[in-house]
N, C-alpha and C positions, 0 to 999 in steps of 0.2 A: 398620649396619642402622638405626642411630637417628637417623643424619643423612637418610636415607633418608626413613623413617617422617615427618621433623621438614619437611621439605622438600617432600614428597607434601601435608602437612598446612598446609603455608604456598601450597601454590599452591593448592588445592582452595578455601583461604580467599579468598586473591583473586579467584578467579573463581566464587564462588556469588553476586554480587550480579549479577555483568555477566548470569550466566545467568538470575538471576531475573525478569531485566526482560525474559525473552524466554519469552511466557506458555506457549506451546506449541509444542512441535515436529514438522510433521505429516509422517511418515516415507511414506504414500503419494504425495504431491506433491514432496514434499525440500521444505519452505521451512519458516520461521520465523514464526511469529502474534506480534505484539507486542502490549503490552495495550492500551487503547481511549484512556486516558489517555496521554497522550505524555510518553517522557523523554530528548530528542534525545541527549543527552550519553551516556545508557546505550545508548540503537540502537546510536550509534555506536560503541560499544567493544566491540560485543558483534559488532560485522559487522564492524569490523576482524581482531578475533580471529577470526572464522569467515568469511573471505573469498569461501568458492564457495558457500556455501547463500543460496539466493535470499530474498524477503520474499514473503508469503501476499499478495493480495490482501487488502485492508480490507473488513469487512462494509459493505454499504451497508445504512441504518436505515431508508433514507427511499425505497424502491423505487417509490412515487406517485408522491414529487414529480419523481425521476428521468425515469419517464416521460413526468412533462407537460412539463418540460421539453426531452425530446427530439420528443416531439408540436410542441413549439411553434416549433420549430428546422425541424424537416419543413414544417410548413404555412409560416415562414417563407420557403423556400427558394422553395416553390412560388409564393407571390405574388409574390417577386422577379423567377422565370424568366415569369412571366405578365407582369407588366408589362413587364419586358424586349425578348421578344417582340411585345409590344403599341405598343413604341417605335419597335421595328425596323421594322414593319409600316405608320407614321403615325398610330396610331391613338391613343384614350382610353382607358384602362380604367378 
């Protein structure tokens, strides 16, 4: 029972850092939240050890500048197919 006890307590040891660098674990989605700071070496032992729970999505901080950059991507796309069409056609734009 004490090898038992001694054994429980050597791996519980080992694996409370791997788990600690996995900040939260959200049981409605199943995935894993890692902290904001990055520690590749610890993700990685920690998703080796837990091979089917997937990773949360990372908060995004910066949900403006996201926007304007998809804003800027759209209106891109659009001058492209305008002039494009405008090529096709003979024309200037």
């Amino acid at each position: 029972m004490k090898r038992l006890a001694h054994l429980s307590f050597a791996i519980a040891t080992l694996i409370a850092p791997i788990q600690a660098h996995a900040q939260q674990y959200d049981p409605a989605r199943n995935c894993v939240r890692f902290p904001q700071q990055a520690n590749p070496a610890a993700e990685t032992q920690y998703l080796l050890a837990h091979p089917n729970i997937p990773v949360c999505p990372s908060s995004n901080p910066d949900r403006a500048g996201q926007a304007g950059v998809l804003d800027q991507i759209s209106r891109d796309r659009v001058n492209n197919t305008r002039t494009q069409i405008c090529a096709m056609n003979g024309q200037r734009c």
